[in-house]
N, C-alpha and C positions, 0 to 999 in steps of 0.2 A: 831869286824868284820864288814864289810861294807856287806850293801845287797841293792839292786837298789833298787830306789824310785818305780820305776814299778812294781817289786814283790810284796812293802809293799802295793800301790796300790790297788793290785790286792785282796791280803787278806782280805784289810779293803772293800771292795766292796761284795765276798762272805759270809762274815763272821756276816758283822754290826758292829763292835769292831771299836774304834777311830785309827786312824793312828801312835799315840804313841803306843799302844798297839801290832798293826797290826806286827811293827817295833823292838818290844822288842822280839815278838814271832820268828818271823826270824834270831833274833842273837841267844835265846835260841836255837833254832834246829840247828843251824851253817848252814843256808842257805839256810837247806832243808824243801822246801814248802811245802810238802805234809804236812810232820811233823808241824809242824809249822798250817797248816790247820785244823789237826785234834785235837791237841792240844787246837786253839782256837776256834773248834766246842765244844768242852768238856765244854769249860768253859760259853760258851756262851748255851751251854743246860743246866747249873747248873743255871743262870740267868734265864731262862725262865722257870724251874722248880717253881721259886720264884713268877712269874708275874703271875700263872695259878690260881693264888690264887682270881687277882684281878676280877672284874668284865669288860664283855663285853657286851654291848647290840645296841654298833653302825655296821656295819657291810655291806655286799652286799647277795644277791641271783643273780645268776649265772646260765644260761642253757649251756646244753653240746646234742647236736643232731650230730650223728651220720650216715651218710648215708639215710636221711630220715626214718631210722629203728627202732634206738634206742637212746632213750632222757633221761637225767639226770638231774635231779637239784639240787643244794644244798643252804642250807644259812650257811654263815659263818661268825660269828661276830669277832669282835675286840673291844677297847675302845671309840675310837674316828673315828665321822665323817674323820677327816683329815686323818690320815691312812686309812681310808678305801676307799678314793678318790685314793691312790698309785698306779702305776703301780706296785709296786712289790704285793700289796697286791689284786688286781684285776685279776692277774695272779696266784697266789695262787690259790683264790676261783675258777677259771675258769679252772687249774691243777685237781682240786679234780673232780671234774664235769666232765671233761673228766675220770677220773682215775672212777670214781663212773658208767658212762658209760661200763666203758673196763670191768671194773670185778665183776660189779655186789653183793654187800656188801649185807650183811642181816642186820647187825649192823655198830653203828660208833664206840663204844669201848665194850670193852669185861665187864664193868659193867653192859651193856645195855641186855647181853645176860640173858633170865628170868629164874629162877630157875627149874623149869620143864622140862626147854630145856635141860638146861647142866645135868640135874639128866638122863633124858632119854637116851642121852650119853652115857652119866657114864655105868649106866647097857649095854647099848649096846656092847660098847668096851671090858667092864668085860666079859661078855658073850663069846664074838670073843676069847678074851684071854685064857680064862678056856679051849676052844673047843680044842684051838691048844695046850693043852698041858703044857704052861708057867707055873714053878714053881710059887709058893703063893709068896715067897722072892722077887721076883720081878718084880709080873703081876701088882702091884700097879704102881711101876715106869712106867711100859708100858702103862697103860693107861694112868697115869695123860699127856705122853709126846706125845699121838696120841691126849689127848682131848684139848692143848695147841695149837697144829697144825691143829688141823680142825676147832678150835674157831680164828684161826689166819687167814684162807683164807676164814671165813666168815665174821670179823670187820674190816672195814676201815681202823682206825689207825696202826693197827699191818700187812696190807698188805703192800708187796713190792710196793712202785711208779714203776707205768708203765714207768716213761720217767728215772727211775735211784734206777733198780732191788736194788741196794748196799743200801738201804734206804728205812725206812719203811715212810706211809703218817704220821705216827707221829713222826717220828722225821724231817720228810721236814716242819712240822705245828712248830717246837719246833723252828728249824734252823730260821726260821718269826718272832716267837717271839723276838730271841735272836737278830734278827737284825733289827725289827720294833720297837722294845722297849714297847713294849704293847702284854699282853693278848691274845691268839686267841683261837677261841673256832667254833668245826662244828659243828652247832646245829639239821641240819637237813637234808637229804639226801633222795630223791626219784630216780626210775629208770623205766622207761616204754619201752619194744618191742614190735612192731607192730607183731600181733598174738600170744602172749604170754598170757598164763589166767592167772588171778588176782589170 
């Protein structure tokens, strides 16, 4: 099957994946790019599962100011100076920095959340569950799936990107990896509103 050089193009550009590749994936899907996109999203997030292993310590800090209101900062490293000179990867770091503006993160992953916090939770939602009723068979599932979701719209990673609901910032951090070919890692995430207490 023939597939225009400007679709494969197009892939190898989204994706990171070499142009052979980009190319092979369009004939598998018989043309269809979506298919073929997500396809080599898969496989380019299995490579960046590998690379998270390595070390980052080059990287940028990044401000995100909002209306004179509200100011974000992040640092976000990588491997090498050179990548972290990128436009793709300068835009990255300056995405989260807006995103870390927009919605306000308590955490950057869900390991970061402290034992206390999630235990306090825990009882809590138990609590709410027992009030309303829920059988014992299945008031565990209910919590473990509200305290999954309230730990998700308070960690960075596991929240929706503002600029592309359909994606969380950890897998737009993964999609970087897969197509910078190096490691990236947020290490640090601030957020300040003007009259908001400490």
């Amino acid at each position: 099957m023939n597939v225009s050089l400007d679709e494969v193009k197009r892939l190898k550009e989204l994706t990171g994946v070499g142009l052979t590749d980009a190319k092979t994936a369009l004939v598998e899907a018989a043309g269809d790019f979506d298919q073929a996109l997500a396809a080599m999203r898969k496989k380019g997030l299995t490579k960046a599962e590998k690379k998270s292993e390595r070390e980052a310590r080059e990287g940028l800090v990044d401000a995100y100011i909002h209306g004179g209101r509200i100011a974000a900062i992040v640092e976000v490293n990588c491997e090498t100076d050179f990548v972290a000179r990128t436009d793709d990867f300068k835009n990255l770091v300056h995405d989260i920095a807006m995103h870390v503006a927009a919605t306000a993160p308590t955490y950057i992953s869900a390991d970061q959340v402290p034992a206390d916090v999630r235990e306090a939770k825990t009882a809590e939602f138990t609590e709410r569950i027992k009030a309303e009723g829920k059988p014992d068979n299945i008031a565990g599932q209910i919590v473990d799936g509200q305290l999954k979701k309230y730990f998700a719209e308070q960690t960075l990673l596991e929240q929706p990107f503002i600029k592309n609901p359909d994606q969380t910032v950890g897998e737009l951090v993964k999609e970087q990896v897969a197509r910078l070919g190096e490691n990236i890692v947020v290490r640090q995430i601030a957020r300040v509103e003007l009259g908001a207490s400490v």
